[in-house]
C-alpha positions in Angstrom: 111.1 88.6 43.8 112.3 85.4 45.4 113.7 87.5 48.3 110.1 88.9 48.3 108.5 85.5 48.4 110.2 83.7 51.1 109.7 86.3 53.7 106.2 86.6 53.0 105.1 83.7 55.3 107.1 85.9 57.9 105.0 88.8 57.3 101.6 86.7 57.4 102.3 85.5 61.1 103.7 88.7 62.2 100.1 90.0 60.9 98.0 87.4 62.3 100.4 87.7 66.2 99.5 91.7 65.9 95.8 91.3 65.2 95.5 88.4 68.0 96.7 91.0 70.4 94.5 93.6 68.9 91.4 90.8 69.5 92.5 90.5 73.7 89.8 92.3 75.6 91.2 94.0 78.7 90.2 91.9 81.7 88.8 92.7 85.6 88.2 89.5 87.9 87.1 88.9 91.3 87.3 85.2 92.9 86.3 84.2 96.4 88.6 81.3 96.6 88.2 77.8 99.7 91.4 79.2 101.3 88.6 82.5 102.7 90.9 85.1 100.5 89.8 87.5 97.6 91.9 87.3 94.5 91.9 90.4 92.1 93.1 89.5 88.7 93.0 92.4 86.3 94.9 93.3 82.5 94.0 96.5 81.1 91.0 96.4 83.5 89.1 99.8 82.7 88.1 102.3 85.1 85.0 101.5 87.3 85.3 98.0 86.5 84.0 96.1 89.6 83.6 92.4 91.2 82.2 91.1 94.0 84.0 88.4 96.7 83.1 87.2 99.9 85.2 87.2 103.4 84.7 86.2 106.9 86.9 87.8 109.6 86.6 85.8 112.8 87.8 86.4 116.4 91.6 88.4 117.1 91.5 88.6 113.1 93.0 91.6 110.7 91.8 92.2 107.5 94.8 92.1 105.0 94.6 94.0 101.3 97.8 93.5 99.3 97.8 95.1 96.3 101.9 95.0 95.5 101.1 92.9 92.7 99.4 95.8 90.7 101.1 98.3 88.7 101.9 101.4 90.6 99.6 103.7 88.3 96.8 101.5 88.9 94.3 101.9 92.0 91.9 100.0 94.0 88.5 101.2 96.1 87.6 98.6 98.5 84.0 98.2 100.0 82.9 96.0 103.2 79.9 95.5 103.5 78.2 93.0 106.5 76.6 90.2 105.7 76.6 87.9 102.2 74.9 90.3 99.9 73.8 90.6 95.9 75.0 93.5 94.3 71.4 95.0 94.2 71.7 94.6 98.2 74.0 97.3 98.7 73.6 99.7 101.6 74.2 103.1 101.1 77.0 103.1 103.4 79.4 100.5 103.9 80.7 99.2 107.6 84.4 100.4 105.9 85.8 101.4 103.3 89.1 102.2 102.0 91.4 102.5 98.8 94.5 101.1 97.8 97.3 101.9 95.2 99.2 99.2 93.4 102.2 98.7 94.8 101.1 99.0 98.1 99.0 97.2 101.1 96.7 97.8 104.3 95.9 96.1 107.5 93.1 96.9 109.1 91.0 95.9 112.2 87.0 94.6 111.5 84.3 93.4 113.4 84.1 89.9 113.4 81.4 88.5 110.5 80.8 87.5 107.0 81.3 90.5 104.9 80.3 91.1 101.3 83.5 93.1 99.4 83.2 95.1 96.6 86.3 96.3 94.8 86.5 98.9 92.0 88.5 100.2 89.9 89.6 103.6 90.0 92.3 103.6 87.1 92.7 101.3 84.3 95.0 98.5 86.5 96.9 96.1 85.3 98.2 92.8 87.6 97.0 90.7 90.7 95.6 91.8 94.1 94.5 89.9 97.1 92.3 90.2 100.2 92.7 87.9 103.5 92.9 87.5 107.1 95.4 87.0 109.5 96.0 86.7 113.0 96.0 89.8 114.4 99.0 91.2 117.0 97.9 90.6 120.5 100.4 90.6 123.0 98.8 89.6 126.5 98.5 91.6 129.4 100.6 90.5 132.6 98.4 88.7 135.5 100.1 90.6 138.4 101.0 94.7 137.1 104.4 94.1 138.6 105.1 91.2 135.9 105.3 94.7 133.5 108.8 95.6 135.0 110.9 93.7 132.6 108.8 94.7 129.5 108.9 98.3 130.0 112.7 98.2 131.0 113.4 96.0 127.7 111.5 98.6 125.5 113.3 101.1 127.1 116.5 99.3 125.6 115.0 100.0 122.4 115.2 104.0 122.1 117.0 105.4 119.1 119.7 107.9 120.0 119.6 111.4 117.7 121.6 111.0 114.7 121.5 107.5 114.1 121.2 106.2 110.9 119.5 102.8 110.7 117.3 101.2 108.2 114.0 99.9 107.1 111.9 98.5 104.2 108.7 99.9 102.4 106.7 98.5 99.6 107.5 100.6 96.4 106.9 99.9 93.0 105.9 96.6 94.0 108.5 95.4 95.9 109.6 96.1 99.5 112.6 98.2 99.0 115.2 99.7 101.2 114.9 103.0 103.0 117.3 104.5 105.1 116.2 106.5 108.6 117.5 108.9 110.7 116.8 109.0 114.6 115.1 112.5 115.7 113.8 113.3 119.2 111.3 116.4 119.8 111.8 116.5 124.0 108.7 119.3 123.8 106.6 117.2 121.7 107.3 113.9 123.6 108.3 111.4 120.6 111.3 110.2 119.0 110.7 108.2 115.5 113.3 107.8 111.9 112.9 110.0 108.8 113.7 109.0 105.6 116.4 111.5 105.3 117.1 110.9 101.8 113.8 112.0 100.4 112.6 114.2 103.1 113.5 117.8 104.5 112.9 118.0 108.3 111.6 121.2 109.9 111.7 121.4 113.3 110.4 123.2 115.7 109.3 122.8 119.3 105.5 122.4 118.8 105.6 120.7 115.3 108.1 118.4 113.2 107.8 118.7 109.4 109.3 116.5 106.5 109.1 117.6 103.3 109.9 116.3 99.9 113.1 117.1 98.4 111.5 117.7 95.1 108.6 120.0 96.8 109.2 123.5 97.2 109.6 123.8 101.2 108.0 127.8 101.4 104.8 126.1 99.8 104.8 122.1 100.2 102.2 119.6 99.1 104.3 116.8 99.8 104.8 116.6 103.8 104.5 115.0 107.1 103.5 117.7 110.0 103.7 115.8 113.7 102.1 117.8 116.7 100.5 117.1 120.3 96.7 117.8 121.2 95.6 118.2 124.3 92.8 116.2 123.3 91.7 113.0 123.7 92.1 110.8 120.5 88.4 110.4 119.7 88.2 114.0 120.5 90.8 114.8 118.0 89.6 112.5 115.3 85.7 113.7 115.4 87.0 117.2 114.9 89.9 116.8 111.9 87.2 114.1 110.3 84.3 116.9 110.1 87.0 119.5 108.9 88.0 116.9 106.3 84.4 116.3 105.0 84.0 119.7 103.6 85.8 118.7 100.3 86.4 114.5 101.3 84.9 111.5 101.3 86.0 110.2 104.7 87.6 106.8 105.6 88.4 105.6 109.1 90.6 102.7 110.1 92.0 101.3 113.2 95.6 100.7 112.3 98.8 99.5 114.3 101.9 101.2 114.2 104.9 98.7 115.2 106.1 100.8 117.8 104.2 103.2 119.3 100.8 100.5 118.6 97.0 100.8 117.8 95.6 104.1 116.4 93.2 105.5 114.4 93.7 106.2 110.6 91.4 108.9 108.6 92.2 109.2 105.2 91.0 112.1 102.2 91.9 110.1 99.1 88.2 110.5 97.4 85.8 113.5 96.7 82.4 114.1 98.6 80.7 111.2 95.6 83.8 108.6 95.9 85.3 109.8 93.0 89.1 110.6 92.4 88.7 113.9 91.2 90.9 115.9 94.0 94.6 116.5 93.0 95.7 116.9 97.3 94.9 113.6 99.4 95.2 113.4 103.2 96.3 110.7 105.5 95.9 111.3 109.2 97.4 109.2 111.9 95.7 109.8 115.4 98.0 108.6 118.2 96.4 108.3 122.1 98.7 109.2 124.4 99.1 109.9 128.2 98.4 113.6 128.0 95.9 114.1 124.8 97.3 112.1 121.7 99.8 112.8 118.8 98.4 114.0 115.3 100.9 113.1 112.3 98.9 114.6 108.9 100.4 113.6 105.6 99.4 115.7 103.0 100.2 114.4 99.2 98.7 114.1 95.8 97.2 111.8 93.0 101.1 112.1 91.1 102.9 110.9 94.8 100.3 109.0 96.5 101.9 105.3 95.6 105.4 106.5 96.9 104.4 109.1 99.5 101.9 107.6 101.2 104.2 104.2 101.7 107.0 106.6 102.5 104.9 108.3 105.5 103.8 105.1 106.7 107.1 103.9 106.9 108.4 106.6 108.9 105.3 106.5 111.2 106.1 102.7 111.9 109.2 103.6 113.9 107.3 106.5 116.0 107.2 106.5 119.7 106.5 108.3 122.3 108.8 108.8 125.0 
């Protein structure tokens, strides 16, 4: 009884630490804070929880949406919309609009302006998220054309040779961790780039190069990168795999720049036809302009691999080229 007694102090605070937990109610913030960023602050935040921040992007500026803070599970849609807006102001479609998984990030170019931003929730999230400019990558063009020489003779210095292993970082998990590459080169196609030759399978043949998970099934993949050549101008190319993607996606376009091989456009099938996340396969196309059409690299993944997938393709896509 005296055993009983003395520990029963014990037992009243472990009570009263369980129930305080029990009393925390989950939490989903949106700030607009002096320094003209976005922070998202969420804990348990349930699905479709939403806030509203405010953003101006001026001249030569990129829109920045860092979301490695969040869990991995968790996942963000993000709305622009111009102007400084109430929430009853909405238009019914939104100058862009993307989404973004925890554990991962997205540059983008916008218009210059004041922008009203809605972000959602898609998932119950957990953790921080933030939403900024930055100066974006401009690299001036030479006076006189023959000032070019040395450039194009240093990035020529650059190529990777077939077979070389090198390596390269990507945000996973929420951290930027370490992936190692291996240098291909497609003559036919025109390209060299890296693949992540631990996680991937490459195909290759001489109109297409293929990477596929090693945990996919490589007769029937979901999980792959596919890189081909169209004849077609870039525009061309990305008004035509847009309107096939619309039949079963809500449609997001980006301009986005790849370190090497520079600016291009970026359609991604990550929602359904209403914005919701009800489709299991997701999309992410990169259209590259080049000299003679442009290069298409088409990631195909789903809900279960988009965090580590997607960062994985864009990764690999970073060290493209053409030759």
């Amino acid at each position: 009884m005296k055993r009983m007694k003395k520990s029963l102090p014990l037992m009243l605070l472990a009570m009263l630490l369980l129930l305080s937990a029990c009393g925390q109610k989950p939490v989903f913030g949106v700030s607009t804070n002096e320094d003209n960023s976005i922070s998202i602050t969420a804990d348990r935040g349930p699905k479709d929880s939403m806030g509203l921040g405010y953003l101006t992007v001026g001249e030569n500026e990129q829109v920045v949406i860092d979301a490695t803070g969040m869990d991995k599970n968790g996942k963000l849609s993000v709305r622009f919309m111009a102007g400084v807006l109430g929430s009853d102001q909405f238009p019914e479609e939104p100058a862009y609009e993307t989404s973004v998984s925890g554990g991962d990030s997205a540059v983008f170019t916008a218009e210059p302006g004041e922008y009203t931003v809605g972000v959602t929730a898609q998932s119950k999230i957990t953790g921080t998220a933030r939403i900024c400019t930055k100066a974006a990558d401009v690299t001036a063009a030479p006076a006189d054309p023959s000032e070019a020489a040395p450039a194009a003779a240093a990035e020529s210095d650059l190529a990777l040779q077939p077979g070389e292993h090198f390596e390269g970082t990507v945000p996973l998990e929420g951290t930027e961790q370490t992936v190692h590459y291996e240098a291909i080169r497609n003559d036919t196609l025109g390209f060299e780039m890296g693949y992540d030759y631990e996680n991937f399978i490459r195909q290759s043949e001489a109109d297409c190069e293929r990477f596929i998970s090693v945990w996919d099934n490589p007769d029937n993949p979901e999980i792959y990168l596919e890189i081909t050549h169209s004849s077609n101008d870039a525009e061309t190319t990305a008004a035509s795999i847009a309107e096939t993607l619309s039949a079963q996606y809500h449609v997001s376009r980006w301009e986005y720049t790849l370190d090497r091989a520079g600016d291009c456009i970026d359609l991604r099938g990550e929602l359904d036809k209403e914005g919701q996340m009800s489709i299991w396969e997701l999309q992410m196309v990169y259209i590259i302009p080049a000299d003679d059409g442009c290069f298409v690299a088409w990631g195909h993944y789903t809900q279960e691999s988009a965090e580590g997938s997607g960062a994985r393709f864009r990764g690999m896509m970073h060290t493209f080229a053409a030759l």
